[in-house]
N, CA and C of each residue as an Amber inpcrd file, in Angstrom:
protein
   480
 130.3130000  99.1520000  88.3960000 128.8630000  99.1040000  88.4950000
 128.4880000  99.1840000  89.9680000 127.7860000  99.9860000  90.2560000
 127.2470000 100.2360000  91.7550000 125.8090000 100.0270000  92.0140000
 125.8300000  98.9580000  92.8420000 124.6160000  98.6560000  92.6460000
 123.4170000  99.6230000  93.8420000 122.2480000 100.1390000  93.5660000
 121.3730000 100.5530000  94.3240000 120.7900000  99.9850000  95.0300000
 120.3580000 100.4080000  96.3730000 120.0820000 100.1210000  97.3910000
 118.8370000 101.0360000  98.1420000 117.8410000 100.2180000  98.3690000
 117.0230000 100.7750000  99.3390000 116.1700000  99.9480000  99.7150000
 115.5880000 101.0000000 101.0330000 114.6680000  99.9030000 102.2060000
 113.7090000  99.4060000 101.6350000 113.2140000  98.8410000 102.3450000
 112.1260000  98.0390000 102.1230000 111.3180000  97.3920000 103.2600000
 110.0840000  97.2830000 103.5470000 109.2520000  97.1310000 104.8510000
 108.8080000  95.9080000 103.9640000 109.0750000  94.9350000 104.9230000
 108.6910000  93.3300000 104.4150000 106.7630000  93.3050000 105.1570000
 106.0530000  92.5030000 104.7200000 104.6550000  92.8440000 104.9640000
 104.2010000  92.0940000 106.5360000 105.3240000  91.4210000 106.9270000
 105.3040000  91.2790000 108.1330000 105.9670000  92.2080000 109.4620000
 106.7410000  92.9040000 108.8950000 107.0040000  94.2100000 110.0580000
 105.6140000  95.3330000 109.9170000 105.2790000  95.3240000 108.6160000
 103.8420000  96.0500000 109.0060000 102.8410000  95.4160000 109.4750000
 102.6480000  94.5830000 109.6670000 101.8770000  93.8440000 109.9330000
 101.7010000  93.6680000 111.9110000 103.1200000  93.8000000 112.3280000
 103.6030000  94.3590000 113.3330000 103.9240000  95.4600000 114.0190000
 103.9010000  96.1680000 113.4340000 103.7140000  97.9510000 113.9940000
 102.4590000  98.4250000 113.0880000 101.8970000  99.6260000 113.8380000
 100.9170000 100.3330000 113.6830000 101.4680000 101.7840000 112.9030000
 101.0010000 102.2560000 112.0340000 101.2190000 103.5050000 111.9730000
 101.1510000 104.6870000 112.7170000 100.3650000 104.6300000 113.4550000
 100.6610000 105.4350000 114.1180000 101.4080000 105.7010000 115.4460000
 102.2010000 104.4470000 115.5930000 103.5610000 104.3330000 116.4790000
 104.8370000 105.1680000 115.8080000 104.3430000 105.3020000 114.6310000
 105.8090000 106.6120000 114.1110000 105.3790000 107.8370000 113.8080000
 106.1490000 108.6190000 114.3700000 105.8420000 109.9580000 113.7700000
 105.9150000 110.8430000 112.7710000 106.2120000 111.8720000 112.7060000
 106.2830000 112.6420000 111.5800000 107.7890000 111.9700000 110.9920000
 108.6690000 112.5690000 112.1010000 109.8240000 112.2330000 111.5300000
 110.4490000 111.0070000 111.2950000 109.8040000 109.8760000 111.5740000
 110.1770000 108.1150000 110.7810000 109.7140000 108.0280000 109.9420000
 108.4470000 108.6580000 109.6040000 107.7590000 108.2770000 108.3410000
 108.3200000 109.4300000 107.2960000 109.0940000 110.1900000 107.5190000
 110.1330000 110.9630000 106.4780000 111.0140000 109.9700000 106.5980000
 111.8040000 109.8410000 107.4770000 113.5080000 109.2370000 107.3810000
 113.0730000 107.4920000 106.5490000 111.7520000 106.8220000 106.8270000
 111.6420000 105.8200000 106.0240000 111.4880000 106.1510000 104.7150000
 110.2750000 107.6120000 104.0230000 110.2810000 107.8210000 102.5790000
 111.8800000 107.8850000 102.4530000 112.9360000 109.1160000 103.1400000
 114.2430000 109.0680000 102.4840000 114.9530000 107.8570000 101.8660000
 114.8150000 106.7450000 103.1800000 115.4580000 105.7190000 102.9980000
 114.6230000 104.8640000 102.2530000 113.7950000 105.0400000 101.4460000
 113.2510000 103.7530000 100.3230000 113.7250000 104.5820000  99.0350000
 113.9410000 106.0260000  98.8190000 114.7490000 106.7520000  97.6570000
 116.1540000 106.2930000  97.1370000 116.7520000 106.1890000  99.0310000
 118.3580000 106.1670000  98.8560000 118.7770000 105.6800000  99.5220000
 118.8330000 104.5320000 100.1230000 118.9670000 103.8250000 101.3240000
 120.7080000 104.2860000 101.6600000 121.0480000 104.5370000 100.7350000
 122.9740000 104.6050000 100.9440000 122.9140000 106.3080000 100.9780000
 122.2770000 107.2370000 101.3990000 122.1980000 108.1330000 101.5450000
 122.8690000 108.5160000 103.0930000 123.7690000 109.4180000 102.9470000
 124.7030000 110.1410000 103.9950000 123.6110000 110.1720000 105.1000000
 123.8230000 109.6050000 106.4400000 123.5770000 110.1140000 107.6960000
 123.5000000 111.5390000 107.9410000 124.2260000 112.5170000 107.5710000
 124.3570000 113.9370000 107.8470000 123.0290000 114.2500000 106.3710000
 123.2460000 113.7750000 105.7290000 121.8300000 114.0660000 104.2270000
 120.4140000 113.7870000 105.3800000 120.7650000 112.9290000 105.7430000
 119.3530000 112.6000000 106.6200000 119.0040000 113.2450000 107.1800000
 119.7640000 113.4710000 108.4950000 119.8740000 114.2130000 109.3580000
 118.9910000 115.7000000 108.8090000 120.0410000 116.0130000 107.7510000
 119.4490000 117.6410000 107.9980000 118.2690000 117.6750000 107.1790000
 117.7180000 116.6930000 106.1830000 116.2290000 116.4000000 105.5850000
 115.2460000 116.6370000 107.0490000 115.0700000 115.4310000 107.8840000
 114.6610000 115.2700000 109.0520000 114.5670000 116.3570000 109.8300000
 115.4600000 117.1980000 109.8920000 115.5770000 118.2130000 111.2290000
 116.3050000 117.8550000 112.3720000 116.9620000 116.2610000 112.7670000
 117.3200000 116.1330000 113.4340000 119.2430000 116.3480000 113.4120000
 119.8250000 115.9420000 114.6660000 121.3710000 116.0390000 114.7530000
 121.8330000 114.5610000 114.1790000 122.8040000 114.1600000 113.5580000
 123.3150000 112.7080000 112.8910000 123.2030000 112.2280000 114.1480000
 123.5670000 112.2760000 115.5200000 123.0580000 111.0840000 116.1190000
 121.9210000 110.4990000 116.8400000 120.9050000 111.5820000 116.9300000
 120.0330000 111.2600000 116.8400000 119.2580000 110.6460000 115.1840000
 119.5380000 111.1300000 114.3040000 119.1000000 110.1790000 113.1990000
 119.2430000 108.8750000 113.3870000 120.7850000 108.7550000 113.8980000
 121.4500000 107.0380000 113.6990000 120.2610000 106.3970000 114.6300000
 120.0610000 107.2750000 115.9430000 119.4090000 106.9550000 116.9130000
 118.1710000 106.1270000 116.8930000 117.3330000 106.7270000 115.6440000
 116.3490000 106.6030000 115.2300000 116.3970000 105.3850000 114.3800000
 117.3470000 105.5120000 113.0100000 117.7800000 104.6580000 112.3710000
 117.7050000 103.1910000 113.0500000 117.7370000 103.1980000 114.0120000
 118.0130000 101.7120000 114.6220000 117.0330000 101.3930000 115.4610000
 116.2370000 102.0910000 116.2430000 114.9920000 102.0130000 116.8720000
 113.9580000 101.4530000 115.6580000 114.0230000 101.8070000 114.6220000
 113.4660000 101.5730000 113.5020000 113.6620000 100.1340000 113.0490000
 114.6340000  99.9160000 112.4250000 115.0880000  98.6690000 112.7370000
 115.0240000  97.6840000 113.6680000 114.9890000  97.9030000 114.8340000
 114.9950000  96.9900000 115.8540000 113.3930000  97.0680000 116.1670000
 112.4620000  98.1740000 115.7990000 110.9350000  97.8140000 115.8170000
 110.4800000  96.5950000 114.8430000 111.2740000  96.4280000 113.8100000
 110.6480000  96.0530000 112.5820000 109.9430000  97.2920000 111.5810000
 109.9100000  98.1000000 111.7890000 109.7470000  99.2240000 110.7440000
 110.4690000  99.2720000 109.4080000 111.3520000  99.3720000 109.7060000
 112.4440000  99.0240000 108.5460000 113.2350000  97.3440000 109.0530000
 112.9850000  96.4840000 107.7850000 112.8790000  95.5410000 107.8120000
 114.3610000  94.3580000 107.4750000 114.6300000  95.5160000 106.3700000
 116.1790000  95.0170000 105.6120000 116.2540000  96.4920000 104.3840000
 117.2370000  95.8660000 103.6700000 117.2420000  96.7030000 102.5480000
 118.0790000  95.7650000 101.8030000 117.5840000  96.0820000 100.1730000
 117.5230000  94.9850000  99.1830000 118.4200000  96.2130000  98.0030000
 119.0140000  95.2010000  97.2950000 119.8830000  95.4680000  96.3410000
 119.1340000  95.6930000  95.2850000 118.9650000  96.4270000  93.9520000
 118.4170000  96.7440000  92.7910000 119.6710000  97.0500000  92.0090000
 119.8640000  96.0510000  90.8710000 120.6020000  95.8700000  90.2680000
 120.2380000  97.0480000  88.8750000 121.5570000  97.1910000  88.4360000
 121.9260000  98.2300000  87.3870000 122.9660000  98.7740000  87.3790000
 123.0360000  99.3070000  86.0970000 124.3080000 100.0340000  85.5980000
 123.9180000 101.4790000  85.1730000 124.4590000 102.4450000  85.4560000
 124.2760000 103.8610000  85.4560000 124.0580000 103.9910000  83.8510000
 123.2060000 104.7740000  83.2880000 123.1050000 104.6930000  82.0360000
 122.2560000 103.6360000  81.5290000 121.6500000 102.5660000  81.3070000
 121.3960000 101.1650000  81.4420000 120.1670000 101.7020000  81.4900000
 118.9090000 101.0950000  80.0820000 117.7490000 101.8090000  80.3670000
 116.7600000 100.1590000  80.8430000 116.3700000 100.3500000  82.1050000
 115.8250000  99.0740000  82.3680000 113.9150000  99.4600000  82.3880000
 113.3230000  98.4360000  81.6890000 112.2470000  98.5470000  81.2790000
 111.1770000  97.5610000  82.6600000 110.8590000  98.6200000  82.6960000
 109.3820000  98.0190000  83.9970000 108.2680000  97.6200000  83.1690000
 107.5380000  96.5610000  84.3470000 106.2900000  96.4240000  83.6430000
 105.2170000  95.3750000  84.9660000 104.1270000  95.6460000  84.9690000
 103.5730000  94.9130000  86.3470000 102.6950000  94.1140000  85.0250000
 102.8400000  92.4070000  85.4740000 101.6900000  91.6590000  84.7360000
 100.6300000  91.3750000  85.6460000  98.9140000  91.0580000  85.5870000
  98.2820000  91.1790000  85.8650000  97.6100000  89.9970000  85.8250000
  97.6870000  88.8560000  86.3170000  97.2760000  87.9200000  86.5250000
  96.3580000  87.2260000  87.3550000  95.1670000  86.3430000  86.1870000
  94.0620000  86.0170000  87.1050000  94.2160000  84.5020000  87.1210000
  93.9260000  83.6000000  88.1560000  94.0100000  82.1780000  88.5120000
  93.0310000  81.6290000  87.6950000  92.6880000  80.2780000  87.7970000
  92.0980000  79.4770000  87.4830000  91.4190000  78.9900000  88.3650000
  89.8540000  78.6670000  88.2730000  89.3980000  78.4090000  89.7480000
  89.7580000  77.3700000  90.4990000  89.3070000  77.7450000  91.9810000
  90.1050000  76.6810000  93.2700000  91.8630000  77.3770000  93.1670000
  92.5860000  77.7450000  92.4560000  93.8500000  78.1460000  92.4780000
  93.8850000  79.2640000  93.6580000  95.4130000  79.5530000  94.2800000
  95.6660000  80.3860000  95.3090000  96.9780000  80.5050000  95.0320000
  97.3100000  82.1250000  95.8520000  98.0620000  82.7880000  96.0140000
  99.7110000  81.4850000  96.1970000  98.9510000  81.3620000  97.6970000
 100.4090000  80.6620000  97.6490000 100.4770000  79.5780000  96.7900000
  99.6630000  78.7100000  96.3840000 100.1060000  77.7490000  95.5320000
 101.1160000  78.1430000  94.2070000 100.6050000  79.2260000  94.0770000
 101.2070000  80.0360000  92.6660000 102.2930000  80.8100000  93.0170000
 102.5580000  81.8280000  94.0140000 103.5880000  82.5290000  94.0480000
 104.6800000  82.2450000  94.2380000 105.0140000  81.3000000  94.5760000
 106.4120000  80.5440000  94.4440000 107.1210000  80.1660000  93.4890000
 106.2320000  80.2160000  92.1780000 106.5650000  79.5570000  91.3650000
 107.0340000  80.5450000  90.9880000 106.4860000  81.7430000  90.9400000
 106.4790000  83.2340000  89.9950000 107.5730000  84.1480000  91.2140000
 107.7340000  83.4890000  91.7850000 109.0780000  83.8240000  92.8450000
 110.4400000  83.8800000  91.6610000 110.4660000  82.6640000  91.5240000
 111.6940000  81.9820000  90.7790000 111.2610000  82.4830000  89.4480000
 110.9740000  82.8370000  89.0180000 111.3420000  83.6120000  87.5490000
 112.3610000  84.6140000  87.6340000 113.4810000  84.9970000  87.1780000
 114.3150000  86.1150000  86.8690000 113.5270000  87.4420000  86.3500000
 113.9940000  88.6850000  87.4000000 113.9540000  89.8510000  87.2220000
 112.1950000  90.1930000  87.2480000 111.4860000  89.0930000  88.4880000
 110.7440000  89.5270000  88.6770000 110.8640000  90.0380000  90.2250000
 110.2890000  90.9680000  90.6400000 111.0420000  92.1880000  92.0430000
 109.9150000  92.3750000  93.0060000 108.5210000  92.2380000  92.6580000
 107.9700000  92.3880000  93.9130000 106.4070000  91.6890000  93.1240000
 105.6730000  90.4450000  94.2470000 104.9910000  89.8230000  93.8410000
 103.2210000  90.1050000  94.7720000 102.1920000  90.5590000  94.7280000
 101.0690000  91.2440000  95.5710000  99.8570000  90.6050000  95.1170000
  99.5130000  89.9890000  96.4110000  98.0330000  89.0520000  96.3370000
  97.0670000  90.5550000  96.2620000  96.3050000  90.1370000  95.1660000
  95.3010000  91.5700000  95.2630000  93.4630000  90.6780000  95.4000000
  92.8940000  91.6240000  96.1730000  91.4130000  91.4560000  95.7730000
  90.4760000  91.8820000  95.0490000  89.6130000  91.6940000  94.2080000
  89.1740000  91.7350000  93.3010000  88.7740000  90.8600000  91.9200000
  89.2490000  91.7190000  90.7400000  89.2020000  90.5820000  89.5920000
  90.6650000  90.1830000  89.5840000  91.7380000  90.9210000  89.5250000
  92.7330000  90.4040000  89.2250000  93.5990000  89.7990000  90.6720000
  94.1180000  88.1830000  90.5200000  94.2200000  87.6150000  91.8350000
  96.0060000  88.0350000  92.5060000  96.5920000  88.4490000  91.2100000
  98.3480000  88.6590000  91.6690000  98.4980000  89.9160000  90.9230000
  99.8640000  90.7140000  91.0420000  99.9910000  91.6930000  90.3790000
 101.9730000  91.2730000  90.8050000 102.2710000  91.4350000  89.2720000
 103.6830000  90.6880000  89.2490000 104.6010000  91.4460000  88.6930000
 105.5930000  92.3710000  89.4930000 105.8560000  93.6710000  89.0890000
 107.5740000  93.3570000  88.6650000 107.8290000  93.5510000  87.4970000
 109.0750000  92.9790000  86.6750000 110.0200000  94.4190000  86.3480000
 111.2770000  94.1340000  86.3240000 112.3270000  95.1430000  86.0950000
 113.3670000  94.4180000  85.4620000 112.9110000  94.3650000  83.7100000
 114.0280000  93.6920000  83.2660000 114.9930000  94.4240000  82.7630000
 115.8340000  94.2520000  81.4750000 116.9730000  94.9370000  80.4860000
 116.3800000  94.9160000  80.0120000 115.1810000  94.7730000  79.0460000
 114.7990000  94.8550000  77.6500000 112.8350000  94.8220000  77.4900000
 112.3570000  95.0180000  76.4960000 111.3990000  95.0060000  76.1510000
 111.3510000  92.7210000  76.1480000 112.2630000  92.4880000  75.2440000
 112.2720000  91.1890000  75.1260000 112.0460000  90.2630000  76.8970000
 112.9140000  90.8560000  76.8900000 113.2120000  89.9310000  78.8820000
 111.7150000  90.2300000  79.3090000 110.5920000  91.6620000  79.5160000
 109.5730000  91.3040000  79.7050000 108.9890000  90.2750000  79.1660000
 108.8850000  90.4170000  77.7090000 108.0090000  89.3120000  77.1380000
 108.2840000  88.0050000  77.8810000 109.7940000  87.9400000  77.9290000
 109.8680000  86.2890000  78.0890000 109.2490000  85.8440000  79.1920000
 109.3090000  86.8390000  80.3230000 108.7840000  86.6400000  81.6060000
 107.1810000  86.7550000  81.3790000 106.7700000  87.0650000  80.7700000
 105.1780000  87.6300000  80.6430000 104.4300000  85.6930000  80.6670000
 105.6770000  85.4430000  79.2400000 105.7110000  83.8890000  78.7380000
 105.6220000  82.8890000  80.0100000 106.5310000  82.7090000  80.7570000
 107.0020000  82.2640000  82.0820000 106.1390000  82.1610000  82.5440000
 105.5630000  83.0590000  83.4460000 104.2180000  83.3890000  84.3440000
 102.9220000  82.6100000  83.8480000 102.8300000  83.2170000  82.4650000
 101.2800000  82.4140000  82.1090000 101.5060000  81.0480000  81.4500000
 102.5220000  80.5420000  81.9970000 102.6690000  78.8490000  81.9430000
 102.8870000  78.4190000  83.0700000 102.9770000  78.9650000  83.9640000
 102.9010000  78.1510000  85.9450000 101.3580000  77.8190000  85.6950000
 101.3310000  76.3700000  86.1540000 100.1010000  76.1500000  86.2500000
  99.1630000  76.3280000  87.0910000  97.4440000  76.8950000  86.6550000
  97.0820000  77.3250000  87.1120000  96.6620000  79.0130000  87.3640000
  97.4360000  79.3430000  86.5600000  97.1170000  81.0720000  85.7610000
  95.9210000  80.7130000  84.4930000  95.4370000  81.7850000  84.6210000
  94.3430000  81.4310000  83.3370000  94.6220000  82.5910000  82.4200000
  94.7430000  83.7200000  82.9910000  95.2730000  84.9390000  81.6700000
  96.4130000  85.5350000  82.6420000  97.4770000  86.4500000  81.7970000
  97.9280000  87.6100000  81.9740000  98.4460000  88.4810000  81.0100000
  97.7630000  89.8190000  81.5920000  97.9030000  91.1850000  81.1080000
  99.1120000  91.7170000  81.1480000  99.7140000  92.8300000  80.5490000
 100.9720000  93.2560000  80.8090000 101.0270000  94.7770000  80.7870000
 101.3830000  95.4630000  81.6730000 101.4440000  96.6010000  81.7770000
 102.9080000  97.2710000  81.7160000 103.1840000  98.3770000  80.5200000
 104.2970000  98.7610000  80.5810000 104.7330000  99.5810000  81.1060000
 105.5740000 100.0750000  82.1270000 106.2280000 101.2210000  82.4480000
 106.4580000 102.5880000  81.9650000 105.6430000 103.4930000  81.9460000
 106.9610000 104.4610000  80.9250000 107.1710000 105.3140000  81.4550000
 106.8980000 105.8340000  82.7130000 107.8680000 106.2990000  83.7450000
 107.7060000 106.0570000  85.0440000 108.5390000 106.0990000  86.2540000
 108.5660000 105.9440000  87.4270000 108.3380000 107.5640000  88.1730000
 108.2070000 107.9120000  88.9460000 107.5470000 109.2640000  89.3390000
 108.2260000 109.1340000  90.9740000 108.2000000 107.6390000  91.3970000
 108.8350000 107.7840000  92.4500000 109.1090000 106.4410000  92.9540000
Protein backbone atom coordinates (compact mmCIF):
# COMPACT_ATOMS: atom_id res chain seq x y z
CA UNK A 1 0.00 0.00 0.00
CA UNK A 2 1.55 3.34 -0.98
CA UNK A 3 0.43 5.91 0.55
CA UNK A 4 -0.22 9.50 -1.35
CA UNK A 5 1.27 12.45 -0.77
CA UNK A 6 0.86 16.06 -1.42
CA UNK A 7 1.49 19.69 -0.45
CA UNK A 8 -0.34 21.57 1.31
CA UNK A 9 -0.15 25.51 2.28
CA UNK A 10 -1.12 25.62 6.02
CA UNK A 11 -3.32 29.06 6.39
CA UNK A 12 -0.59 30.57 8.18
CA UNK A 13 2.18 30.53 5.44
CA UNK A 14 -0.51 32.31 3.42
CA UNK A 15 -1.21 34.39 5.61
CA UNK A 16 2.53 35.25 5.38
CA UNK A 17 3.37 35.63 1.84
CA UNK A 18 1.52 37.61 -0.66
CA UNK A 19 0.63 36.32 -3.92
CA UNK A 20 2.06 38.14 -5.73
CA UNK A 21 5.64 37.41 -4.37
CA UNK A 22 5.43 34.20 -6.71
CA UNK A 23 5.43 34.00 -10.07
CA UNK A 24 4.23 32.29 -12.87
CA UNK A 25 6.43 29.53 -12.33
CA UNK A 26 5.78 28.73 -8.26
CA UNK A 27 2.38 29.03 -8.67
CA UNK A 28 2.66 26.04 -11.38
CA UNK A 29 5.39 24.01 -9.47
CA UNK A 30 2.90 24.53 -6.22
CA UNK A 31 -0.46 23.40 -8.49
CA UNK A 32 2.09 20.31 -9.59
CA UNK A 33 3.02 19.66 -6.17
CA UNK A 34 -0.58 19.62 -4.46
CA UNK A 35 -1.45 16.80 -7.57
CA UNK A 36 1.73 14.79 -6.77
CA UNK A 37 3.84 15.87 -4.26
CA UNK A 38 6.17 12.56 -4.91
CA UNK A 39 6.39 13.58 -8.42
CA UNK A 40 10.01 13.25 -10.17
CA UNK A 41 12.13 16.49 -9.95
CA UNK A 42 13.02 16.03 -13.73
CA UNK A 43 8.64 15.65 -14.18
CA UNK A 44 8.78 19.07 -12.66
CA UNK A 45 11.33 20.44 -14.07
CA UNK A 46 10.27 19.94 -17.59
CA UNK A 47 6.27 20.86 -16.63
CA UNK A 48 7.84 24.27 -15.34
CA UNK A 49 10.31 24.99 -18.10
CA UNK A 50 12.96 25.04 -15.82
CA UNK A 51 16.55 22.77 -15.49
CA UNK A 52 16.12 20.04 -12.22
CA UNK A 53 18.31 22.29 -10.40
CA UNK A 54 16.94 25.07 -10.64
CA UNK A 55 13.48 23.45 -9.83
CA UNK A 56 15.14 21.92 -6.58
CA UNK A 57 16.29 25.55 -6.37
CA UNK A 58 13.02 26.82 -6.24
CA UNK A 59 11.60 23.86 -4.43
CA UNK A 60 13.26 25.09 -1.34
CA UNK A 61 13.07 28.85 -1.61
CA UNK A 62 9.49 27.86 -1.44
CA UNK A 63 9.73 26.09 1.47
CA UNK A 64 11.93 28.14 3.34
CA UNK A 65 9.37 31.24 2.36
CA UNK A 66 6.58 29.37 3.90
CA UNK A 67 4.83 28.93 0.59
CA UNK A 68 4.85 25.45 0.75
CA UNK A 69 4.32 24.60 4.19
CA UNK A 70 4.70 20.65 4.69
CA UNK A 71 3.16 17.89 2.86
CA UNK A 72 0.64 15.50 4.37
CA UNK A 73 0.00 11.88 3.79
CA UNK A 74 -3.56 10.75 2.24
CA UNK A 75 -4.16 7.44 3.03
CA UNK A 76 -5.35 4.61 0.54
CA UNK A 77 -5.06 1.66 -1.28
CA UNK A 78 -4.91 1.64 -5.11
CA UNK A 79 -8.22 0.36 -6.20
CA UNK A 80 -10.02 1.25 -2.78
CA UNK A 81 -13.13 3.37 -3.63
CA UNK A 82 -13.03 6.09 -0.85
CA UNK A 83 -16.18 8.14 -0.52
CA UNK A 84 -15.97 12.07 0.07
CA UNK A 85 -18.34 14.20 1.52
CA UNK A 86 -18.11 18.00 3.10
CA UNK A 87 -20.79 18.38 6.17
CA UNK A 88 -22.13 21.71 6.60
CA UNK A 89 -22.51 22.87 9.85
CA UNK A 90 -24.26 25.69 11.67
CA UNK A 91 -23.49 26.58 15.58
CA UNK A 92 -25.70 27.36 18.14
CA UNK A 93 -25.77 30.87 19.25
CA UNK A 94 -22.74 32.56 21.22
CA UNK A 95 -20.85 29.19 19.85
CA UNK A 96 -17.36 29.64 17.87
CA UNK A 97 -15.11 28.28 15.60
CA UNK A 98 -12.52 27.49 17.92
CA UNK A 99 -14.54 26.33 20.68
CA UNK A 100 -15.87 23.68 18.25
CA UNK A 101 -13.11 22.77 15.94
CA UNK A 102 -11.14 20.83 18.05
CA UNK A 103 -13.47 18.73 18.85
CA UNK A 104 -14.31 17.96 15.09
CA UNK A 105 -10.43 17.80 14.78
CA UNK A 106 -10.47 14.44 16.58
CA UNK A 107 -13.05 12.67 14.74
CA UNK A 108 -11.49 9.98 12.31
CA UNK A 109 -11.18 10.53 8.59
CA UNK A 110 -12.14 13.92 8.89
CA UNK A 111 -9.17 15.88 6.46
CA UNK A 112 -9.69 19.44 6.27
CA UNK A 113 -11.84 21.65 8.71
CA UNK A 114 -12.92 25.78 7.26
CA UNK A 115 -14.43 28.58 9.38
CA UNK A 116 -16.81 30.02 6.70
CA UNK A 117 -18.92 33.34 6.70
CA UNK A 118 -22.22 33.48 6.18
CA UNK A 119 -25.13 31.07 7.09
CA UNK A 120 -23.16 28.12 7.38
CA UNK A 121 -20.42 28.61 10.38
CA UNK A 122 -17.83 25.35 9.48
CA UNK A 123 -17.55 23.30 6.44
CA UNK A 124 -16.13 19.72 7.50
CA UNK A 125 -14.64 17.99 4.60
CA UNK A 126 -14.49 13.96 5.26
CA UNK A 127 -12.69 11.12 3.18
CA UNK A 128 -13.88 7.98 4.51
CA UNK A 129 -14.03 3.96 3.20
CA UNK A 130 -17.60 3.81 3.02
CA UNK A 131 -20.91 5.47 2.65
CA UNK A 132 -21.42 4.09 6.42
CA UNK A 133 -18.03 5.76 7.95
CA UNK A 134 -19.63 9.10 6.50
CA UNK A 135 -22.74 8.63 8.27
CA UNK A 136 -21.04 7.78 11.41
CA UNK A 137 -19.01 10.86 11.24
CA UNK A 138 -21.98 13.03 10.06
CA UNK A 139 -23.37 11.36 13.69
CA UNK A 140 -20.11 12.48 15.57
CA UNK A 141 -20.07 16.08 14.49
CA UNK A 142 -23.73 16.90 15.21
CA UNK A 143 -23.23 15.68 18.81
CA UNK A 144 -20.07 18.06 19.77
CA UNK A 145 -21.77 20.38 21.68
CA UNK A 146 -22.95 23.26 20.45
CA UNK A 147 -23.69 22.42 16.63
CA UNK A 148 -27.30 23.00 16.01
CA UNK A 149 -27.72 21.26 12.44
CA UNK A 150 -25.60 19.45 9.90
CA UNK A 151 -26.02 18.96 6.28
CA UNK A 152 -24.14 16.44 4.30
CA UNK A 153 -22.85 16.73 1.05
CA UNK A 154 -21.78 13.80 -1.08
CA UNK A 155 -18.94 13.54 -3.34
CA UNK A 156 -19.40 12.05 -6.64
CA UNK A 157 -16.53 13.18 -8.26
CA UNK A 158 -13.29 14.99 -7.64
CA UNK A 159 -12.24 17.04 -10.87
CA UNK A 160 -9.14 18.02 -9.15
Amino acid sequence: MMPQVSASNSPDAQENRRSEDLDEKDLKLISLLRRNARAPIVALARHIGLSRSATQDRMARLEGSGAIAGYRVVEGTPGTIVQAAHLLARFESGKTCDQIAPRVKAIPFVTRIDSLAGEIDLLVSVDADSIDSVEDVRRQVASVPGIATVTTALVLRRHL
